[in-house]
C-alpha positions, 0 to 999 in steps of 0.5 A: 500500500506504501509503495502505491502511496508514494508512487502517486506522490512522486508522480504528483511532485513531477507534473507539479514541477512540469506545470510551473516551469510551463508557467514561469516560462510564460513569465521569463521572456528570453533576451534577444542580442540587440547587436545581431538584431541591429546587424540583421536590420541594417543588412535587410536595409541593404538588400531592399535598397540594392534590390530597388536599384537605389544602389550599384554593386559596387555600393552594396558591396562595399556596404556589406564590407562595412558592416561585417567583420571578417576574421582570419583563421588560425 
């Protein structure tokens, strides 16, 4: 009968657990990297612009260059 008993309340202190991670993951918003986020805009704002015919390749290459570090491999 113990046995049962506390099969049932481990049981219970599981789906508990499960509900108030579910819960707090509501509360908790993940935080988002405001550089990659900036980066990511300015680089949609290239493409539109360079897609609308507002700059050259030239131009849209030398604006990719601008924004993006290139780092050597060691």
């Amino acid at each position: 009968m113990w046995i049962v008993i506390d099969g049932l309340q481990t049981d219970n202190m599981s789906v508990e657990t499960i509900l108030e991670r579910a819960r707090n993951c509501n509360r908790f918003k993940s935080r988002k990297n405001k550089k990659s986020a900036l980066l990511q805009k300015k680089l949609n704002s290239l493409c539109t612009s360079y897609n609308n015919g507002e700059r050259t390749v030239s131009e849209f290459l030398d604006s990719i260059g601008s924004c993006i570090r290139l780092h050597k491999v060691q």
